[in-house]
N, C-alpha and C positions, 0 to 999 in steps of 0.2 A: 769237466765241471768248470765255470767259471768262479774266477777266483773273486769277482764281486761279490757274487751271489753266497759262497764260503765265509767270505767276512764278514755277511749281513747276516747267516744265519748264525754266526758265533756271536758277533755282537748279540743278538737276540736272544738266542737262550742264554748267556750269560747275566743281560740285564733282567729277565725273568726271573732269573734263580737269586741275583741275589735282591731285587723287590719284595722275594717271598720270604728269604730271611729275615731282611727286615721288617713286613708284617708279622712276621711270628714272635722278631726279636719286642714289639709293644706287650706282648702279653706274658712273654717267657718269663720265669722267676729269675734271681741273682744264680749267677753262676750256670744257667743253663737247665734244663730239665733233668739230666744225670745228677745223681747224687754224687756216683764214684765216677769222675771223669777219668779215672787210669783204666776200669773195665771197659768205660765206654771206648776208649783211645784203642783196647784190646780188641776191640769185636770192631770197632772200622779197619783196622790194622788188617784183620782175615778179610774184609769186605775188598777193600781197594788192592789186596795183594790178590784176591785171586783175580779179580778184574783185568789185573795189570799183567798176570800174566797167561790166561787167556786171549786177552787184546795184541799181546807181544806175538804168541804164538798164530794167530790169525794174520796180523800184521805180514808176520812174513811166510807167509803161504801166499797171500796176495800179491806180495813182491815179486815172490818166485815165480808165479803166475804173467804179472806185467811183464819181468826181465825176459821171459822165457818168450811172450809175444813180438816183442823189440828184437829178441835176437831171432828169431826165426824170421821175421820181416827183412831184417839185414841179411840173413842168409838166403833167401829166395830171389830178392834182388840180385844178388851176386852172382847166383844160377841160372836167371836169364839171360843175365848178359854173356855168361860164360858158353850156354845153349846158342846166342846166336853165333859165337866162332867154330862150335859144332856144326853148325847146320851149314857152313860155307863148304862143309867136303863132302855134302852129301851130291847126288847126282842135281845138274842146274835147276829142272822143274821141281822138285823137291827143296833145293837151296830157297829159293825164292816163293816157298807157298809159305816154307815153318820161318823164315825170318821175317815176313809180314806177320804172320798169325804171334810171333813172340813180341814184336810190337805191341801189337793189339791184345795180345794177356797184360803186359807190363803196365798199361795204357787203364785197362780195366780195376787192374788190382790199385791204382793210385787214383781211379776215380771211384767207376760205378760198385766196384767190389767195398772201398775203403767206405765211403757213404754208406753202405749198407751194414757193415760192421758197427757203425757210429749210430746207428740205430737201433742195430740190436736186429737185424730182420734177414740176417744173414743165410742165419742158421748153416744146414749142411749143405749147402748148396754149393754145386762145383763151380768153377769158371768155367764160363763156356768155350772162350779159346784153349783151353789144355785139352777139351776133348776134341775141340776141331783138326789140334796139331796129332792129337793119336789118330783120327780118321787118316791124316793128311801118314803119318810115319807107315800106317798101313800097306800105303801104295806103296811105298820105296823097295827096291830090291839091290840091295849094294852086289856090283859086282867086282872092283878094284879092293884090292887089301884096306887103301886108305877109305874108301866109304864101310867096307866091313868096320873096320876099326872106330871110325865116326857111329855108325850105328851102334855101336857096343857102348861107345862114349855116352850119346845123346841117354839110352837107356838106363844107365848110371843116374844121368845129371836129372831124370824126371822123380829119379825116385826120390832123390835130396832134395829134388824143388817142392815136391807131394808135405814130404816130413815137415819142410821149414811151414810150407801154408799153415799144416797143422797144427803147428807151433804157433802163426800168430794169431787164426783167427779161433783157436782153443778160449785165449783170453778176452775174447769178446762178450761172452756169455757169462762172465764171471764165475769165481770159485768157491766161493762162500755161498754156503745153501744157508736157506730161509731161517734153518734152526737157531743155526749162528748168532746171527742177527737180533735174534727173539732175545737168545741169552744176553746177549752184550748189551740190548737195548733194556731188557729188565735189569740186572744187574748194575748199570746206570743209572734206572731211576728207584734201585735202593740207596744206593749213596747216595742220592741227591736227597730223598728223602731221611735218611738218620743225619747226615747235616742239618737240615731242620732242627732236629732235636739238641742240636749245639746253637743254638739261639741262647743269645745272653744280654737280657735289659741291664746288666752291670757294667757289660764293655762298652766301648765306641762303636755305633754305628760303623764307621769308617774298617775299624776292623771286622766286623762280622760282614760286612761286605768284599772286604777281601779276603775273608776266608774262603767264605764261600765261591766268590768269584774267581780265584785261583783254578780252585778244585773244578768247576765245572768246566770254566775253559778249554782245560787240559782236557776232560772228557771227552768235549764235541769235538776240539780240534784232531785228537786221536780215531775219532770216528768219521770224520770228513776226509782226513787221509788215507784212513783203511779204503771207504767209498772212490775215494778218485783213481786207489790204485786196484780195486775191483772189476773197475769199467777201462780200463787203459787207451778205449779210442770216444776220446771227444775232444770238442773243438778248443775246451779253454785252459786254461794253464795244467800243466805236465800231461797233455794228453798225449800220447802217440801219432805222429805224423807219418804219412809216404816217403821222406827226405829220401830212405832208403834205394824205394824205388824212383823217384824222380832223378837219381843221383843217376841210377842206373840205367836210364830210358837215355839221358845225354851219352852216355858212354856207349849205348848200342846205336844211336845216330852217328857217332864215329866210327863203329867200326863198321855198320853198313856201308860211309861213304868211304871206306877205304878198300871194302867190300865189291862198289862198283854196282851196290843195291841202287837202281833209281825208282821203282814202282813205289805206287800211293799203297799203304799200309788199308786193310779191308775193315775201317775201323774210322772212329770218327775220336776229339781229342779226350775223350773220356771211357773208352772201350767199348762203345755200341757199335754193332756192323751196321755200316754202310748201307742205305736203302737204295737199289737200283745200280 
């Protein structure tokens, strides 16, 4: 989400809501349209509490959601890197097919993968260099203890790397179904509407503007945060970044070149293969 566009819709429906106070507040009687403003104070009391914790309880379903994509991003990262010091004990033509192809997953997942998350157009779709590297593990046939044992390794570290994937692009699609939504956005515009009904041509303007305007505030801003942490990969403030794996792509360029890796990775710098 951008964080302009956040502050422009809160502005906005806040200066909406309390405009309509104030239009209602010219017509309203003294003291408001309640007679007993303690019943009435009772029955918003049940409105905003269950709101509040609904929105709480959503709240952090969505967090756990975001955290869980973040960390599964940081762990996949890791797993790469970690796979290309595997792949240096496999046999040479094998070394040097799965540490280009890890490249170019790493390369994919912080471009053409992460773009397609941030749009939502993801979906289940594999990488395609993790299946080029299973065609590629196919061929190998370790026959030294140390490439047995590397194979044994590498098999480990796909599984962790599969899990973490699933971990972050789970939160791409968001967790909060449609229902949710429905309730929190009704339930919103009952409170906004029985504030209405606390219009009082006896008080100050000024304050029935900031009654009102408190009240909504908090609403939208509680809702605009639920939404940014629903969606956890977009470009503008608090979204989820590749850091992870960019951190991680410098750290396999060193240990390639310690590696003694000199081939062009089969991949170009956003994870498409190479034409020709």
């Amino acid at each position: 989400m951008n964080i302009l566009v956040d502050v422009a819709t809160l502005v906005v429906v806040t200066s909406v809501a309390v405009v309509a106070i104030l239009v209602v507040r010219r017509t309203a009687p003294d003291g408001s349209y309640f007679h007993d403003g303690d019943r009435a104070a009772g029955v918003f009391g049940v409105l905003a509490t269950g709101f509040a914790v609904l929105l709480g309880f959503v709240v952090f379903l969505a967090f756990e959601s975001y955290d869980a994509a973040r960390t599964g991003a940081e762990q996949e990262a890791l797993i790469v890197s970690q796979q290309v010091e595997t792949a240096q004990f496999f046999p040479p033509s094998a070394s040097s097919t799965l540490s280009g192809q890890l490249v170019c997953y790493a390369r994919s997942v912080r471009g053409v993968q992460w773009e397609r998350m941030q749009a939502g157009t993801l979906g289940e779709q594999l990488n395609p260099w993790a299946t080029q590297m299973f065609r590629t593990l196919r061929t190998v046939q370790p026959q030294t203890p140390t490439e047995q044992s590397a194979f044994d390794e590498w098999l480990s570290q796909r599984s962790a790397r599969e899990a973490a994937r699933s971990d972050r692009i789970h939160g791409a699609v968001g967790v909060i179904p449609s229902s949710l939504w429905v309730v929190l956005f009704f339930t919103a515009g009952l409170i906004f509407v029985f504030m209405l009904f606390f219009a009082d041509s006896g008080e100050r303007a000024v304050v029935q503007a900031l009654l009102m305007g408190t009240v909504v505030s908090v609403i939208t801003a509680m809702l605009l945060l639920l939404n940014s942490l629903n969606n956890p990969f977009h470009n503008g403030f608090g979204g989820l970044r590749p850091v992870a794996m960019e951190r991680a792509l410098k750290v396999i360029h060193e240990e390639l070149d310690i590696a003694g890796y000199r081939e062009t990775p089969p991949c170009d710098a956003r994870g498409n293969p190479r034409v020709g």
